[in-house]
Backbone as CSV, one residue per row, in Angstrom:
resi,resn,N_x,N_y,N_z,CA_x,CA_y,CA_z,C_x,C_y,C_z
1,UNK,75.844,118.893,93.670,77.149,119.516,93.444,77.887,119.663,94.775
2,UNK,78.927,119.402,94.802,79.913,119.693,96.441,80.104,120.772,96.262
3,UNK,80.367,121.072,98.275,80.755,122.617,98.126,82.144,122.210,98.477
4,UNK,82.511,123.649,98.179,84.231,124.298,98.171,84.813,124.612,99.461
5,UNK,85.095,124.210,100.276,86.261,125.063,101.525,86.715,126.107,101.139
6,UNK,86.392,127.098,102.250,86.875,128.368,101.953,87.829,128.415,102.553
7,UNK,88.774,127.632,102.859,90.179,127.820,103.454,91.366,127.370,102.227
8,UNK,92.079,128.478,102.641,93.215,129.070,101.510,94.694,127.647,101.216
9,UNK,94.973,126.610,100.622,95.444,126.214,101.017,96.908,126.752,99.871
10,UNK,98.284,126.809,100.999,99.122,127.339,99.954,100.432,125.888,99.554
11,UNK,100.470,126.064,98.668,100.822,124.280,98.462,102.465,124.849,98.717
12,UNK,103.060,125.750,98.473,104.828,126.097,98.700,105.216,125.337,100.156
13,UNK,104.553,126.592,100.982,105.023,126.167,102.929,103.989,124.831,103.192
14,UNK,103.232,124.112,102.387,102.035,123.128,103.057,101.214,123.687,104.271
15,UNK,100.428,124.922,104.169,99.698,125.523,105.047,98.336,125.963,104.727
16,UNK,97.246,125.737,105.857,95.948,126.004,105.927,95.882,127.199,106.161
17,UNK,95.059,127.932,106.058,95.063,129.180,106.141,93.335,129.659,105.742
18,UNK,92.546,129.871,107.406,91.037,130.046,106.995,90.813,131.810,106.702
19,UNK,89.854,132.039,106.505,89.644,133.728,105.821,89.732,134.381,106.766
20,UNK,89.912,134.358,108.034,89.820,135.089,109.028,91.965,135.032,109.687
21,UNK,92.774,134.494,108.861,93.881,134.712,108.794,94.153,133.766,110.068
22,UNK,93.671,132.351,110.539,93.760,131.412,111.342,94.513,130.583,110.751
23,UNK,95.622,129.633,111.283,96.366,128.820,110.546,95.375,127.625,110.990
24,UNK,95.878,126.794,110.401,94.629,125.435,110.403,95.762,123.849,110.239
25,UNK,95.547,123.268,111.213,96.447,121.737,111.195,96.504,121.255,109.923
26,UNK,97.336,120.315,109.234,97.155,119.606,108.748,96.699,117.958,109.098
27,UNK,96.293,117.132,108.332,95.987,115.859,109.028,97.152,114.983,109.185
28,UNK,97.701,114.618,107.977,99.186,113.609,108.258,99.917,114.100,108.884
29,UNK,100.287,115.236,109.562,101.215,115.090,110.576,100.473,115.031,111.862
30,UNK,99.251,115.318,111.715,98.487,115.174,113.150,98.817,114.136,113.764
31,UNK,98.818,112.875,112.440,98.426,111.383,112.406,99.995,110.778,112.804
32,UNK,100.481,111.125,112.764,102.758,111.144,112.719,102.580,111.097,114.235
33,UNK,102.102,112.311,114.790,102.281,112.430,115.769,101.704,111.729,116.626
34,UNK,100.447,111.872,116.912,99.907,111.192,117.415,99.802,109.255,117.743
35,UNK,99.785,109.021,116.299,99.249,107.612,116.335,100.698,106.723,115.502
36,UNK,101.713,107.380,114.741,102.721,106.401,114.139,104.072,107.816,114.473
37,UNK,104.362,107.712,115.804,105.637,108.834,116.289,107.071,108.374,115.437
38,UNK,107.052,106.415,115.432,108.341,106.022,114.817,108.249,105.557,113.431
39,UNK,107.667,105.783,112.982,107.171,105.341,111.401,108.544,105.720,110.350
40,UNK,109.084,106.654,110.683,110.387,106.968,110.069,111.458,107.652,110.631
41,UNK,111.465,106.767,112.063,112.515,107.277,112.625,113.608,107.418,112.427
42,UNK,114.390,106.061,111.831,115.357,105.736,110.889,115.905,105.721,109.796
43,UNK,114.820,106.583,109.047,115.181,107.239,108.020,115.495,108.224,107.800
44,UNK,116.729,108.134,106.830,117.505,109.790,107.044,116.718,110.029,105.849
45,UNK,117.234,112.164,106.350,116.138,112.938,106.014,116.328,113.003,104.405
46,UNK,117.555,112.465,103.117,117.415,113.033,102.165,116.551,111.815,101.431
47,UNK,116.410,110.918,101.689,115.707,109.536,101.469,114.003,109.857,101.638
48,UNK,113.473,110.489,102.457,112.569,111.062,102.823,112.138,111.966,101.731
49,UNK,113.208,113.072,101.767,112.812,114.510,100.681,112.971,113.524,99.951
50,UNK,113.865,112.589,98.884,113.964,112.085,97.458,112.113,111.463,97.478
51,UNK,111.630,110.668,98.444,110.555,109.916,98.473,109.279,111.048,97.933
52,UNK,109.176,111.970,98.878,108.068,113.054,98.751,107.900,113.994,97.612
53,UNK,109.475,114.166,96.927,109.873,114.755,95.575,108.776,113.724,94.763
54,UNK,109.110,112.518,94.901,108.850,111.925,93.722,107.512,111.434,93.909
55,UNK,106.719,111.613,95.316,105.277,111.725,95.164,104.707,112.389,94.658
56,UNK,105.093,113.597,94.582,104.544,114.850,94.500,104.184,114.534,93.074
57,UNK,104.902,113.881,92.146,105.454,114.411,90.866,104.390,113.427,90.543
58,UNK,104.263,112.483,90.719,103.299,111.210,90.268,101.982,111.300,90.935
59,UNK,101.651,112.176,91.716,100.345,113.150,92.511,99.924,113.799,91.496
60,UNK,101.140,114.322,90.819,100.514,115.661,89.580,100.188,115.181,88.215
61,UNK,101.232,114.340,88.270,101.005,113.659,86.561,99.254,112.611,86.580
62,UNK,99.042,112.001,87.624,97.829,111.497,87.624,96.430,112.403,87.444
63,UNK,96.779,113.504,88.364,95.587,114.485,88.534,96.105,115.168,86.978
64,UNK,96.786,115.744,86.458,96.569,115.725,84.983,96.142,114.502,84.453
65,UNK,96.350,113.488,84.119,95.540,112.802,83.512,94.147,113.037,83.842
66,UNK,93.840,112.795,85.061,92.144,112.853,85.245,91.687,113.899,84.896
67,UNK,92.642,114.975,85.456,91.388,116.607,84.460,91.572,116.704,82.916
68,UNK,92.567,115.959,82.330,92.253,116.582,80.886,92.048,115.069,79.955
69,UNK,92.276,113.813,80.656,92.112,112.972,80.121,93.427,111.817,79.152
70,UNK,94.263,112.964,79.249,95.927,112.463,78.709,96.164,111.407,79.430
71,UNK,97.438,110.818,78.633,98.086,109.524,79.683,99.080,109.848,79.082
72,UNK,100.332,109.229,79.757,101.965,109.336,79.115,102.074,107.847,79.724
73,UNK,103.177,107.538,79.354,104.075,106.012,79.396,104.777,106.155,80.859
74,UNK,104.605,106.815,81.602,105.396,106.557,83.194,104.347,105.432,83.664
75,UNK,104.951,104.349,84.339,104.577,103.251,84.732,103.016,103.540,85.570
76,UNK,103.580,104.209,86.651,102.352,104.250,87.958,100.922,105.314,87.076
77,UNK,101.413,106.064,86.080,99.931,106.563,85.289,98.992,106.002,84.384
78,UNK,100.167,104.837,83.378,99.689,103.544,83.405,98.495,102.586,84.134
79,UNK,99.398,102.379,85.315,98.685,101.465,86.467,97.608,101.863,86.656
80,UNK,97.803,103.470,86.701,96.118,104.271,87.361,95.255,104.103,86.721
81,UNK,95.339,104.793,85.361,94.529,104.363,84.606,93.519,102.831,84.370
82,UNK,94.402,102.070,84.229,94.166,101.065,84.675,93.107,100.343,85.523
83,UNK,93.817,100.569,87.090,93.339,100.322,88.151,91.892,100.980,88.015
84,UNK,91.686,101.945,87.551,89.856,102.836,87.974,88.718,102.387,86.659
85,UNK,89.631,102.338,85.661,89.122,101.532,84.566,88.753,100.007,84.708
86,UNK,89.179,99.121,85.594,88.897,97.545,85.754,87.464,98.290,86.820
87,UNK,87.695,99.151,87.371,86.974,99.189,88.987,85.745,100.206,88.575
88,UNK,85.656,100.616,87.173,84.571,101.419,87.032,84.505,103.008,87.394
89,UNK,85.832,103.730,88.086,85.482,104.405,88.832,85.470,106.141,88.149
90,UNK,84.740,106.789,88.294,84.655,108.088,87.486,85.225,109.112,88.742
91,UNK,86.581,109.594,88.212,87.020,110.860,89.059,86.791,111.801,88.705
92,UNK,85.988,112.779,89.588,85.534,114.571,89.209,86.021,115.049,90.010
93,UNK,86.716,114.751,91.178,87.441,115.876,91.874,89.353,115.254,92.625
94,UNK,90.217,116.215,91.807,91.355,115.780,92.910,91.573,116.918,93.209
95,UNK,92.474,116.455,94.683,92.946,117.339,95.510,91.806,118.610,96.053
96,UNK,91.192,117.626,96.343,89.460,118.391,97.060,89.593,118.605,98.964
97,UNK,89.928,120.374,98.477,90.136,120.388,99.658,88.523,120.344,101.201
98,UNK,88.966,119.666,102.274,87.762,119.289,103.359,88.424,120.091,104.456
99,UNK,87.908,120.516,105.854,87.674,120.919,106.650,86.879,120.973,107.569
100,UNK,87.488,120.994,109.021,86.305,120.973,110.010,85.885,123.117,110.471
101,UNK,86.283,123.385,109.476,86.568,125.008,109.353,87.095,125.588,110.482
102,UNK,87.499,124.528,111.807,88.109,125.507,112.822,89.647,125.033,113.132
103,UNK,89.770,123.871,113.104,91.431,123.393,113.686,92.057,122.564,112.471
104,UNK,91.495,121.862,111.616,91.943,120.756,110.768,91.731,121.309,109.025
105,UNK,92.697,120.590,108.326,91.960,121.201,106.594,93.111,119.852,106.306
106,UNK,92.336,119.487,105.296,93.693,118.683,104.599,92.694,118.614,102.691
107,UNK,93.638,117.910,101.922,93.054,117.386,100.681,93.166,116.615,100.745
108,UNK,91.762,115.881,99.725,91.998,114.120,99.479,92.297,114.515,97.972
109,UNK,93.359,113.594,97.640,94.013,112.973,96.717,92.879,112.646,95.756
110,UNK,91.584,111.950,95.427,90.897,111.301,94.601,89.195,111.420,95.151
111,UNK,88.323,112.034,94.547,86.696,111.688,94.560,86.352,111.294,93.532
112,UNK,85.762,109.329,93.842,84.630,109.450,92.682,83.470,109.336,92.766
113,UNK,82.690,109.405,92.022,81.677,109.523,91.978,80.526,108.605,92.027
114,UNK,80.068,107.680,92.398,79.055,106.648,92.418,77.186,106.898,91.655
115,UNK,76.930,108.132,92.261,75.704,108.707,92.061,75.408,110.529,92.933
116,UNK,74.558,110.652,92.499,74.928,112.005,92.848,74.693,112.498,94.827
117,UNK,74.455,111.258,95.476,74.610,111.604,96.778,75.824,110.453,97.271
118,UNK,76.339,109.752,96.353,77.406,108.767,96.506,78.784,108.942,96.352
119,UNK,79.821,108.537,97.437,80.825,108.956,96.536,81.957,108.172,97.266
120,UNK,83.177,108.068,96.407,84.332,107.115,97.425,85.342,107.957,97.159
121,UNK,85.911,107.910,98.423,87.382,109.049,98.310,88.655,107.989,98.134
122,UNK,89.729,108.332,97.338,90.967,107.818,97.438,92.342,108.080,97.776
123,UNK,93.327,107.403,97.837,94.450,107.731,98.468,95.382,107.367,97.609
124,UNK,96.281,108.272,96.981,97.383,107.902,96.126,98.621,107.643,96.953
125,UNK,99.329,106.551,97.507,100.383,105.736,97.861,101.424,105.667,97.028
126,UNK,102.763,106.156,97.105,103.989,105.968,96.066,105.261,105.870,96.562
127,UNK,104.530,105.275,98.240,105.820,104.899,99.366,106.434,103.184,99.240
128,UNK,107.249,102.694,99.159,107.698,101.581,99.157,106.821,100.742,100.219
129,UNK,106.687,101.395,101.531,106.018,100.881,102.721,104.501,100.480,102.889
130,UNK,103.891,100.140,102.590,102.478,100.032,102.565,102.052,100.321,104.437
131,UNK,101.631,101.297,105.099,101.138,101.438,106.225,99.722,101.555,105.876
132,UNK,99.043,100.693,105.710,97.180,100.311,105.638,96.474,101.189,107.315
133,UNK,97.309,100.639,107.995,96.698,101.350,109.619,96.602,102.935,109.090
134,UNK,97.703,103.780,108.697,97.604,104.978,108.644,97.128,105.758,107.253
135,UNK,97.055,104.989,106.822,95.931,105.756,105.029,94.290,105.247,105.731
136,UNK,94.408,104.430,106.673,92.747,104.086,107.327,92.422,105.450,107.774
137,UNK,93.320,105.506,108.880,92.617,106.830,109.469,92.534,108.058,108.207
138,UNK,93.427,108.341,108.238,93.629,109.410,106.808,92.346,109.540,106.148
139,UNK,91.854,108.304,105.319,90.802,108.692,105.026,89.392,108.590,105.648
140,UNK,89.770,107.835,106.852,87.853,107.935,108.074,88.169,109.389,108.059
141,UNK,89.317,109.918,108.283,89.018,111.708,108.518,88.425,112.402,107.523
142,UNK,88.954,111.839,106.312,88.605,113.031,105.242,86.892,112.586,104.743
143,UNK,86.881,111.405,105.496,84.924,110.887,104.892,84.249,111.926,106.300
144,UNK,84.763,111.820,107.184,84.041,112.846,107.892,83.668,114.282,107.588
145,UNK,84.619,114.553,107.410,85.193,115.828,106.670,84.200,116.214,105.995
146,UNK,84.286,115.336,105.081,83.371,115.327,103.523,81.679,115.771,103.667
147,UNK,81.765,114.567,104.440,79.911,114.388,104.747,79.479,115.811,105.445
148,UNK,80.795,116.151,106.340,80.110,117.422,107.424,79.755,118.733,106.648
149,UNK,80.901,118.715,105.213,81.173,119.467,104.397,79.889,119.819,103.455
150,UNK,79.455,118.319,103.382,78.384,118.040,102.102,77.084,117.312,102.727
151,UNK,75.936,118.145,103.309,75.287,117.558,103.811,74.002,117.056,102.870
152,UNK,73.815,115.364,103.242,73.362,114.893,102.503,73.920,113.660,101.472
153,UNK,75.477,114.432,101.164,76.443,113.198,100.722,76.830,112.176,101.541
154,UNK,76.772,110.821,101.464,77.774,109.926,101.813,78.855,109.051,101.102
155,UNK,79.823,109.091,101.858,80.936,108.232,101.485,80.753,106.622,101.300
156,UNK,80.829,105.844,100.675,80.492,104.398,100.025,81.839,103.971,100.151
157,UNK,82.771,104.353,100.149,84.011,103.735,100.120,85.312,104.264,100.014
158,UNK,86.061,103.614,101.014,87.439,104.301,101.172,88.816,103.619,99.890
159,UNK,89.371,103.778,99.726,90.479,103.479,98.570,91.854,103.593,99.012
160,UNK,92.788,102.559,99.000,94.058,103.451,98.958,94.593,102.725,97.865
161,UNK,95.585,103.617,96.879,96.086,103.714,95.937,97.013,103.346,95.744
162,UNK,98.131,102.179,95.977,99.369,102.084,95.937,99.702,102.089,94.296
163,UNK,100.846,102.887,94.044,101.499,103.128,92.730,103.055,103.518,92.660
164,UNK,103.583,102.260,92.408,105.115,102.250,92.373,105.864,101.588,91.587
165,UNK,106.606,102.693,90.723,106.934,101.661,89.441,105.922,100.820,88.968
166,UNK,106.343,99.298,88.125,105.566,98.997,87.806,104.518,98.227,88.628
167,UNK,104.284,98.113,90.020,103.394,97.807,91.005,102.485,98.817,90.944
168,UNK,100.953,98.022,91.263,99.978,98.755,91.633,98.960,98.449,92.372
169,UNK,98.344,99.123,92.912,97.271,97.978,93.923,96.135,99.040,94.330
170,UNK,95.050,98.434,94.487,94.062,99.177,95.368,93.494,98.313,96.321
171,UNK,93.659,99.057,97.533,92.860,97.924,99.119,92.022,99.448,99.290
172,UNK,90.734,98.462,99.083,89.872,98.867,100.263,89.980,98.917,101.563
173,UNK,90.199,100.018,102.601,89.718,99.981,103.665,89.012,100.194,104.650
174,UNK,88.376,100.014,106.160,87.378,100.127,106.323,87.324,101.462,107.026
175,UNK,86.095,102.041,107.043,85.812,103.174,108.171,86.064,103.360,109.255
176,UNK,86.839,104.386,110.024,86.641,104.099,110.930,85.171,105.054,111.494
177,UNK,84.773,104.604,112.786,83.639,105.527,113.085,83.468,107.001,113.576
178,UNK,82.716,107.689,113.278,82.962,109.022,113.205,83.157,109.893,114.988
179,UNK,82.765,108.839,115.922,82.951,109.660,116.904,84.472,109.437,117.885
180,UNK,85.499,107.931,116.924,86.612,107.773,117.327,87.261,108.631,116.467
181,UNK,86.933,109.185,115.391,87.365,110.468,114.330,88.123,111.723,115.188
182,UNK,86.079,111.558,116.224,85.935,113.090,116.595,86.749,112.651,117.883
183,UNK,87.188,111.760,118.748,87.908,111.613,119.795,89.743,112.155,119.667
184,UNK,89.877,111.547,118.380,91.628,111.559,118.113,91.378,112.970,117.735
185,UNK,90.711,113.824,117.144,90.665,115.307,116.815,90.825,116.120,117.917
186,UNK,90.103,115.891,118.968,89.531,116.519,120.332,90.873,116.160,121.029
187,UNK,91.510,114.858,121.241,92.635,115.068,121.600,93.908,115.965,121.384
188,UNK,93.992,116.203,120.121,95.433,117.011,119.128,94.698,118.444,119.192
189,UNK,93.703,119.280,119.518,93.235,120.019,120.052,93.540,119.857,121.428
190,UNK,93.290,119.678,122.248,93.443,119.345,123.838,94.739,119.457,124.426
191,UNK,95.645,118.695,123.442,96.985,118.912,123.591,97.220,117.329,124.338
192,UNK,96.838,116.227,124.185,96.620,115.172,125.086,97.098,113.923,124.322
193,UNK,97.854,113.088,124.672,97.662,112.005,123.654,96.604,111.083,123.670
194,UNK,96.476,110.985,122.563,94.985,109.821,122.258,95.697,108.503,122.401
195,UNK,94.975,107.910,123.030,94.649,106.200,123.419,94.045,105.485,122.294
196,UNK,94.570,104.812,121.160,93.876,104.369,119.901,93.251,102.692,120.933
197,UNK,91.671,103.248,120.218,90.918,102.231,120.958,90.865,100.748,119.916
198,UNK,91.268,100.907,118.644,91.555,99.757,117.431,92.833,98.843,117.683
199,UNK,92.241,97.740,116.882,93.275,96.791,116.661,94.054,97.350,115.601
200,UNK,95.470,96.985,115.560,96.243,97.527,114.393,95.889,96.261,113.023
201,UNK,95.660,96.803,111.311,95.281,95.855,111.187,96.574,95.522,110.137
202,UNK,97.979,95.780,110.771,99.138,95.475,110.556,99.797,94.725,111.107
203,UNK,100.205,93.421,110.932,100.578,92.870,111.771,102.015,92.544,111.749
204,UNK,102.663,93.727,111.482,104.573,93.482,111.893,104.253,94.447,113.138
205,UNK,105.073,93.686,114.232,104.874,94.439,115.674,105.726,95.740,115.463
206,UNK,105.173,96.746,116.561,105.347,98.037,116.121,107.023,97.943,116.118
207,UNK,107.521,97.596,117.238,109.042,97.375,117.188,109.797,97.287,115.928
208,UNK,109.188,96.763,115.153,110.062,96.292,113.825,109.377,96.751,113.067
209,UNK,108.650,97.881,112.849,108.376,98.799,111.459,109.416,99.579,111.206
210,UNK,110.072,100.467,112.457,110.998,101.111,111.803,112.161,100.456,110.790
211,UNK,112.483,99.222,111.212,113.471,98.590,110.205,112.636,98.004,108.782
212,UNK,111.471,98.351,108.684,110.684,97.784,107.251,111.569,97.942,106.347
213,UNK,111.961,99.997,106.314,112.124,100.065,104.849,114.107,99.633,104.823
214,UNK,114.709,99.720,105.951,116.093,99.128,105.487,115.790,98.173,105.215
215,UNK,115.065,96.700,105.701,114.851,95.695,105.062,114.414,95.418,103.526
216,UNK,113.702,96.445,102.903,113.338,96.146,101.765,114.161,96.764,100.749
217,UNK,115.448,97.790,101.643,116.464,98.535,100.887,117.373,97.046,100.822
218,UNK,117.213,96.625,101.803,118.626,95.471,101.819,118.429,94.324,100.533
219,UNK,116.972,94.078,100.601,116.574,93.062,99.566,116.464,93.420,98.214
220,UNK,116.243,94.584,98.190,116.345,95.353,96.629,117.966,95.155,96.252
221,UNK,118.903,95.913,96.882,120.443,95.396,96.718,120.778,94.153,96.686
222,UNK,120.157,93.365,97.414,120.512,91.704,96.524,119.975,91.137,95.678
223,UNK,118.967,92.267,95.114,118.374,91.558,93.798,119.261,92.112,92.876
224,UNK,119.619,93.413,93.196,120.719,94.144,92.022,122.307,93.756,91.636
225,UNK,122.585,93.092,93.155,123.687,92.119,93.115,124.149,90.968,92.460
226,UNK,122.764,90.316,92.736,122.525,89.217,91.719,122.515,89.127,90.851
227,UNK,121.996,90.093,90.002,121.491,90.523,88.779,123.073,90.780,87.895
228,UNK,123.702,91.269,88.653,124.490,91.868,88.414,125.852,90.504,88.108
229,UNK,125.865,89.943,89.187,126.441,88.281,89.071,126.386,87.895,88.009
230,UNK,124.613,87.815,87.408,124.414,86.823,86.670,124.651,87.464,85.141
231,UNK,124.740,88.850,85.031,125.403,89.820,83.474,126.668,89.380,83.520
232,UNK,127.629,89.343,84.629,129.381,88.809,85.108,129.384,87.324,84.271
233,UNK,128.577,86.562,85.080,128.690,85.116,84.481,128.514,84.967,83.177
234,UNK,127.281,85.231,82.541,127.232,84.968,81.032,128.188,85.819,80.502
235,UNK,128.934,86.922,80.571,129.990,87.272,79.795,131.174,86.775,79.794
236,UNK,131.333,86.396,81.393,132.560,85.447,81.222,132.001,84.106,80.537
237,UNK,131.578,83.641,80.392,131.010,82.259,80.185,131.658,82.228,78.494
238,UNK,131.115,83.320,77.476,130.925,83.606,76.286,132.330,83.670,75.801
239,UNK,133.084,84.387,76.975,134.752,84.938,76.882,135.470,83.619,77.019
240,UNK,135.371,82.477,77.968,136.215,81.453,78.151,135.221,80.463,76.564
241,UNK,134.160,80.216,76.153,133.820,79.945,74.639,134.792,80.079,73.380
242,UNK,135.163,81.652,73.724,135.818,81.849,72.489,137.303,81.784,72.409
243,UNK,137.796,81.565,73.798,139.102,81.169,74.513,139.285,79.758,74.370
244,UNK,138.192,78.915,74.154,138.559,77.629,74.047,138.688,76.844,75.503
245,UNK,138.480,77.373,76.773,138.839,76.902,78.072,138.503,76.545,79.088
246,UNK,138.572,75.646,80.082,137.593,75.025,80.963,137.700,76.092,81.867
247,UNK,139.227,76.250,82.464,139.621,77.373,83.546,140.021,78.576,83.699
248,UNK,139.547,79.518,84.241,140.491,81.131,84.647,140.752,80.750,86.498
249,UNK,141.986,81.070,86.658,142.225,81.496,88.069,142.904,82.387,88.641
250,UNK,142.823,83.490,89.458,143.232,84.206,90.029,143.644,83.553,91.145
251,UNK,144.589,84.890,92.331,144.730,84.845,93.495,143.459,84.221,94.190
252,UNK,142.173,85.034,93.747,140.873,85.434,94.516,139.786,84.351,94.351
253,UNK,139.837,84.033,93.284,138.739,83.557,92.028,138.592,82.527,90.924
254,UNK,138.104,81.440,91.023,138.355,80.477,90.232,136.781,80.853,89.425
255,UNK,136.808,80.337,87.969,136.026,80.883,86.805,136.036,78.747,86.285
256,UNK,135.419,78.279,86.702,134.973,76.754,86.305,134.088,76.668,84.858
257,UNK,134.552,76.395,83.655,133.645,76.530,82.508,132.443,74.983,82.847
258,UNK,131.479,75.004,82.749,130.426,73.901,82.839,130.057,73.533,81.826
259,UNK,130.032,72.178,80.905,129.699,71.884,79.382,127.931,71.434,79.878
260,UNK,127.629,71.970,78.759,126.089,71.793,78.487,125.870,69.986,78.843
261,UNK,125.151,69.523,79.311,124.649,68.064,80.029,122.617,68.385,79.973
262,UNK,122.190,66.785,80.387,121.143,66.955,80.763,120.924,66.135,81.893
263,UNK,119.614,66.351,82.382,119.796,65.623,83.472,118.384,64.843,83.511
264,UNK,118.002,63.995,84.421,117.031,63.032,84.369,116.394,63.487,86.321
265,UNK,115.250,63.891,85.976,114.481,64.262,87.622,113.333,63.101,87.584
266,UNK,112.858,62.834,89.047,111.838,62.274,89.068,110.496,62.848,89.243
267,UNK,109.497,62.339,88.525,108.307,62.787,89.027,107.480,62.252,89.531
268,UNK,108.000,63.088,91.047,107.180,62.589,92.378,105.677,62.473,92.194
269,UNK,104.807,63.972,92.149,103.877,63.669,91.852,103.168,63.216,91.317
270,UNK,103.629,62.949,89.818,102.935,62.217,88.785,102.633,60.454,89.705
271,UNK,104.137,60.190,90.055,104.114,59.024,90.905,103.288,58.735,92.206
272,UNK,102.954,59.914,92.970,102.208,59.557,93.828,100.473,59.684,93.674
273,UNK,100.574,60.387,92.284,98.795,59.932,92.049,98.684,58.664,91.477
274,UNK,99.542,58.351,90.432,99.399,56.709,89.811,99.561,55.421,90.959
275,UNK,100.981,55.544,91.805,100.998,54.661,92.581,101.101,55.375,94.260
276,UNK,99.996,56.081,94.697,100.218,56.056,96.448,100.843,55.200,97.040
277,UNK,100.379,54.232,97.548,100.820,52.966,98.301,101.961,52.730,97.948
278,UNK,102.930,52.527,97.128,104.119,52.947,96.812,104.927,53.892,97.486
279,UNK,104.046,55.489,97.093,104.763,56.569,97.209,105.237,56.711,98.838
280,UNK,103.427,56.439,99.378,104.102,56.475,100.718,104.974,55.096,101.835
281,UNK,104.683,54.310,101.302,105.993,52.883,101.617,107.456,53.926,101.261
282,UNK,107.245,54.969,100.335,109.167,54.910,100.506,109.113,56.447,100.942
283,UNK,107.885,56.867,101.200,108.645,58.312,101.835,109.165,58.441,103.378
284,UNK,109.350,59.590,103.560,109.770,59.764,105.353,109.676,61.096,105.473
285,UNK,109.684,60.900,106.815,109.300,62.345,107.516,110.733,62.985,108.001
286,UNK,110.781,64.329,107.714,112.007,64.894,108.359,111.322,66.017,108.840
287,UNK,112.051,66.414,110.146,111.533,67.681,110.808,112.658,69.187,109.944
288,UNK,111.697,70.292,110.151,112.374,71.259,109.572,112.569,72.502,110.201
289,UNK,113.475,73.068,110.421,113.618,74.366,111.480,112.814,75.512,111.331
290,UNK,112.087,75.893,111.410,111.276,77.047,111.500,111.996,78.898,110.852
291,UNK,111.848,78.750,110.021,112.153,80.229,109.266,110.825,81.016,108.540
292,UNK,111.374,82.236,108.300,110.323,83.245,107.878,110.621,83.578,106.377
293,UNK,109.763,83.727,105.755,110.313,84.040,104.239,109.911,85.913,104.009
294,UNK,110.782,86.921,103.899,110.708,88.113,103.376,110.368,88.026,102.101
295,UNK,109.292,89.005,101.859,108.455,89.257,100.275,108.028,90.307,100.483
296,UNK,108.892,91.378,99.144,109.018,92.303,99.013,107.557,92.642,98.409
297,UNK,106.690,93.250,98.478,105.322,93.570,97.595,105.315,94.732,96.609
């Protein structure tokens, strides 16, 4: 059976609070500070509160499902369900609060259960951004935590949870080791900045994280744009139908009606497995400029 932290946590102000009337860190902002300072520098603050509102809310609706077993039709409770059901996984504890009982307290989001000295902690994600580097540490802390908490238990596996709309995902990630744990702790105690001795295992350079999430704001608006084009077009399309007409023109705007046609393509490949020697007698090489393709996940 795990034991309980006897530190008070009050979920209103987000504060630790041990029995002896000591306030106690939390971990994610330890982790802000310390190890990701620009992670949301550029994001203004009501984008932020709207984001954390709506974690919160899909934090709660999941952990109801798991304690009483309900599900409702919101997408990401769906997904959850889901996701632990393909993966086997039995949850008996959320929002299990850990502690090093003197400077640190935080909750993990998800314990399951493996066997009764086994167990994998998880991380519920409902940020657009996927930061894998910083749900790593997050949870090497809270497996420390855990084990120091529960002696005798070990942690088998870390989880993070992404759940957004209808996206969902779980990455495993790896441990980190418990005495670079106890180094970044000893630092934010100390008052010192820590020197992260890891590779990041993110690879957009730090420079250009802060612009992640305008980038994926920018690409969401041209999908809605588009979208939006393409409701414009088929109604006009339907409207010049029943008008009888090839053309509309404005000052601004020409409206071209297109009559239904078909068309005749070749097939390359089919052609280059039947006849190679052919295919390549008439192909050619062209050089091509080097671009990056954005994909939204």
């Amino acid at each position: 059976m795990l034991r309980y932290s006897d530190i008070i946590f009050n979920p209103v102000g987000h504060t630790y609070t041990a029995p002896d009337g000591r306030a106690l860190r939390g971990i994610t902002g330890m982790l802000s500070k310390q190890l990701f300072p620009d992670e949301y520098a550029d994001v203004p603050k009501a984008i932020l509160d709207n984001a954390a509102d709506r974690g919160s809310n899909i934090h709660a609706q999941v952990e109801f499902c798991d304690d009483f077993g309900t599900i409702n039709d919101t997408p990401e409770v769906v997904n959850y369900q889901r996701l632990i059901k393909e993966r086997g996984l039995e949850p008996i504890e959320s929002e299990y609060l850990v502690s090093d009982n003197e400077h640190f307290a935080s909750s993990i989001d998800k314990v399951y259960k493996v066997s009764d000295t086994e167990y994998i902690l998880g991380d519920i994600k409902t940020c657009r951004v996927r930061n894998v580097d910083k749900v790593r540490w997050q949870l090497s802390i809270y497996a420390t935590f855990f084990e120091r908490q529960n002696p005798g238990c070990k942690v088998v596996g870390l989880l993070a949870i992404w759940l957004r709309g209808d996206k969902a995902k779980i990455t495993e990630v790896q441990r980190i080791p418990d005495g670079v744990i106890d180094s970044l702790l000893a630092a934010e105690v100390e008052g010192r900045q820590f020197i992260n001795p890891l590779p990041s295992v993110n690879t957009l350079p730090d420079r250009y994280k802060a612009m992640e999430m305008q980038i994926l704001d920018l690409l969401a608006k041209k999908k809605e744009i588009e979208e939006q084009v393409k409701t414009f077009s088929e109604r006009m399309k339907g409207e010049m139908e029943k008008a009888g007409v090839k053309k509309w023109e404005t000052d601004n705007m020409r409206l071209t009606y297109i009559d239904p046609t078909t068309k005749e393509t070749f097939d390359s490949k089919r052609f280059k497995e039947e006849h190679p020697e052919s295919y390549k007698e008439y192909t050619k090489t062209t050089k091509v400029k080097p671009s990056i393709r954005i994909t939204a996940l």
